[in-house]
One Martini backbone bead per residue (centre of mass of N, CA, C, O) as a GRO file, in nm:
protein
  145
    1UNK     BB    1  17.302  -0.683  24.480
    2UNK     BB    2  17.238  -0.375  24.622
    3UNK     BB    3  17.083  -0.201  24.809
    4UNK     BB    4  16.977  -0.037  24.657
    5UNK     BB    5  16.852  -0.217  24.450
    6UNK     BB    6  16.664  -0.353  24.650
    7UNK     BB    7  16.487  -0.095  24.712
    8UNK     BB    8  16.422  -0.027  24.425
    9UNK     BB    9  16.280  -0.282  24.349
   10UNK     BB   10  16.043  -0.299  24.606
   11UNK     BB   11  15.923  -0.058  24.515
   12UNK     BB   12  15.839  -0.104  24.257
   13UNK     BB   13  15.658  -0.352  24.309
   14UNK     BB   14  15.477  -0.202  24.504
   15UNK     BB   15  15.353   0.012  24.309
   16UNK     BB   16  15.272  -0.200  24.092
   17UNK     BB   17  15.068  -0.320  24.286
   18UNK     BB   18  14.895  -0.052  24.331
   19UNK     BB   19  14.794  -0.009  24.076
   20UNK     BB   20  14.654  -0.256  24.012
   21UNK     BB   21  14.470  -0.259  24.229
   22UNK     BB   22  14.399   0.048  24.101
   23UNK     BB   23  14.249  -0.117  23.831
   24UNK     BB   24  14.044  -0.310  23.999
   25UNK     BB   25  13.883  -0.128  24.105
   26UNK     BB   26  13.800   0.056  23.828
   27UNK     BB   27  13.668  -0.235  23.703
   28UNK     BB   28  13.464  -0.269  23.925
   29UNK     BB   29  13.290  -0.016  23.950
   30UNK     BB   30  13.226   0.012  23.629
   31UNK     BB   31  13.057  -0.252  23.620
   32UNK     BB   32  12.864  -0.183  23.902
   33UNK     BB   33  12.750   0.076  23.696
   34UNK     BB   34  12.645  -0.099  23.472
   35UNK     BB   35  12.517  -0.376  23.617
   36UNK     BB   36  12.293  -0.242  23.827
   37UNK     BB   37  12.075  -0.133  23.642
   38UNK     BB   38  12.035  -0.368  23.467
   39UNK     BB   39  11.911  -0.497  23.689
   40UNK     BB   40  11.689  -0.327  23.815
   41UNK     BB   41  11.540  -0.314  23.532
   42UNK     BB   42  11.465  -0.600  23.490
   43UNK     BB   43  11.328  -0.632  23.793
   44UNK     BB   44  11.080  -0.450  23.699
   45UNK     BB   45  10.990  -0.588  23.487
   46UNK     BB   46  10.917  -0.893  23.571
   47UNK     BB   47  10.726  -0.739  23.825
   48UNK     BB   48  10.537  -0.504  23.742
   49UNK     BB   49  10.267  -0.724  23.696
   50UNK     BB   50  10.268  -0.742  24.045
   51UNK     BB   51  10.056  -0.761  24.295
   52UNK     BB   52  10.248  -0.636  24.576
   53UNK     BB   53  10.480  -0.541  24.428
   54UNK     BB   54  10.723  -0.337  24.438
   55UNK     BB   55  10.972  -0.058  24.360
   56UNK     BB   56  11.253   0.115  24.464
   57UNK     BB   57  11.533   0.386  24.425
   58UNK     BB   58  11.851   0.495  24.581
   59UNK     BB   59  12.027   0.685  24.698
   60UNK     BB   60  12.342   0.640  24.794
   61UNK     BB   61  12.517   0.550  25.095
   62UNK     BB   62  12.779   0.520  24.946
   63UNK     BB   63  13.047   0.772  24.799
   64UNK     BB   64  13.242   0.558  24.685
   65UNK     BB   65  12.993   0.492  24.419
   66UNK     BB   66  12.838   0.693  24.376
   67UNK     BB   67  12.551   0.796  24.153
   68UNK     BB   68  12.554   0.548  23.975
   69UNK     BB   69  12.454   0.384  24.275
   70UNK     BB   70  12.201   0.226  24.371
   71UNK     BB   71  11.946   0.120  24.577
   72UNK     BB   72  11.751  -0.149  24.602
   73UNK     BB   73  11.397  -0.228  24.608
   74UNK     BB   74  11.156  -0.475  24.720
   75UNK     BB   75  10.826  -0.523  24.763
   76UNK     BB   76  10.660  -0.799  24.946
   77UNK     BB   77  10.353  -0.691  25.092
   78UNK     BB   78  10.599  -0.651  25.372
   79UNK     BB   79  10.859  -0.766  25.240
   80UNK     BB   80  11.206  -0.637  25.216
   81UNK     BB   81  11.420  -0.627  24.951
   82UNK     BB   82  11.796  -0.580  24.936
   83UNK     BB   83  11.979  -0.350  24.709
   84UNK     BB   84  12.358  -0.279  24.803
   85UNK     BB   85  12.641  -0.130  24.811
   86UNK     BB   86  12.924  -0.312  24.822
   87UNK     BB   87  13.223  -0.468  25.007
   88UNK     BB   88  13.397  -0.732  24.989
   89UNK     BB   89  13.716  -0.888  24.972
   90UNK     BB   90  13.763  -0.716  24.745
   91UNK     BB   91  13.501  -0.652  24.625
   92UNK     BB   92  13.197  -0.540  24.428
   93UNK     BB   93  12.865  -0.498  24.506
   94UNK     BB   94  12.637  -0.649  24.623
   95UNK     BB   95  12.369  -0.663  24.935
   96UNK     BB   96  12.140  -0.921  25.014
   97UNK     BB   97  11.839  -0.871  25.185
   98UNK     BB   98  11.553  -1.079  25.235
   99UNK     BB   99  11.595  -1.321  25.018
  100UNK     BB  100  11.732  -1.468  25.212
  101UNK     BB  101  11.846  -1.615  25.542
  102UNK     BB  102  12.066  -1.421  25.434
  103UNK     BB  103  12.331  -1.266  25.361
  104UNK     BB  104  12.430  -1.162  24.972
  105UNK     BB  105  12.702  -1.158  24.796
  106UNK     BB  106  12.706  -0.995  24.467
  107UNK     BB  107  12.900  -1.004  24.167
  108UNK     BB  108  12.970  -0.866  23.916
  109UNK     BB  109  13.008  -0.995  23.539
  110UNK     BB  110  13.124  -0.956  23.249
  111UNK     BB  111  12.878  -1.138  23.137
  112UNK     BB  112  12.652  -0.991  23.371
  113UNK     BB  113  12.645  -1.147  23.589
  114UNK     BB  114  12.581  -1.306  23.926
  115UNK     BB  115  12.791  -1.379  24.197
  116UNK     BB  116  12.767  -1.639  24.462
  117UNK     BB  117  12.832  -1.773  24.807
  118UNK     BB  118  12.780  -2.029  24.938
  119UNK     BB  119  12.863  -2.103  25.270
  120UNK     BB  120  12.766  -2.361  25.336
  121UNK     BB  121  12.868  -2.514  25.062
  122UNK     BB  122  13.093  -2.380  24.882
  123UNK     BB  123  12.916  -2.276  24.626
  124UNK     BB  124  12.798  -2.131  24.329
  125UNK     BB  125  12.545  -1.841  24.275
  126UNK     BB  126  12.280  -1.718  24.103
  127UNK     BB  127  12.101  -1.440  23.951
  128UNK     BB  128  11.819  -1.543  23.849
  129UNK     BB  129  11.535  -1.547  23.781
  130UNK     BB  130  11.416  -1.812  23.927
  131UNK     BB  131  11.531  -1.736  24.180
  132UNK     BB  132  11.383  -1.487  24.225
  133UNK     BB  133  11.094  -1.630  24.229
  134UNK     BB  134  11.143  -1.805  24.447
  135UNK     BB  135  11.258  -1.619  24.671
  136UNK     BB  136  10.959  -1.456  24.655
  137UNK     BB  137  10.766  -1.650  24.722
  138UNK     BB  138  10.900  -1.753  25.020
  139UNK     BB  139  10.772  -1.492  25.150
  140UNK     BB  140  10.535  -1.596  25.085
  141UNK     BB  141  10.255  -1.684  25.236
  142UNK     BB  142  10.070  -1.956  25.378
  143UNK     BB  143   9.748  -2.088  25.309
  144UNK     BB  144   9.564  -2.268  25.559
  145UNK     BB  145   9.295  -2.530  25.574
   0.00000   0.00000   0.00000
């Protein structure tokens, strides 16, 4: 193979990778743009008739997500659960904070879940009814008596 030959041969393959890239992150967008409306729709739902906690949905915070992809959060009491549009090792997803006791990155998948990596454990966790129900109990105080 001749040097011509070997350079054209890298460029090639450099072009198809960043291709591909740019085709997972259009895929990545797509799914987040489709899949965060239907989670917090879902979460306002199961929240709706629970006195004590709101929910509410803003515009984007960061403009490479689009206005499709708003911020949510519950506020439950004082305190506020944050659903943020971010990027997290070339992945996109949420950012949720003051569910768990720290920020926990879930991203959506192509079956619906959202799944995220516990750090401490290094097992992957998903955001299903149960977990919200728990982790949003967790913030409630409880009355000693």
């Amino acid at each position: 193979m001749s040097n011509r030959d070997i350079l054209i041969e890298k460029i090639k393959k450099l072009t198809e990778a960043k291709e591909k890239e740019c085709r997972n992150k259009e895929e990545q967008r797509a799914r987040l743009q489709a899949l965060a409306p239907q989670l917090f729709s879902k979460i306002e739902t199961l929240l709706d008739d629970i006195q004590e906690i709101s929910t509410s949905r803003n515009s984007p915070i960061l403009p490479e997500f689009t206005d499709c992809v708003q911020s949510f959060s519950i506020k439950v009491i004082e305190k506020t659960v944050k659903f943020e549009p971010s990027e997290n090792q070339g992945h996109l997803g949420l950012s949720v904070t003051n569910l768990f006791d720290q920020r926990v990155f879930f991203r959506p998948l192509s079956n619906g879940d959202w799944e995220a990596e516990d750090h401490r454990s290094g097992e992957m966790m998903y955001l299903t009814d149960a977990v919200l129900f728990d982790r949003l109990a967790a913030l409630v105080p409880s009355l000693m008596h």
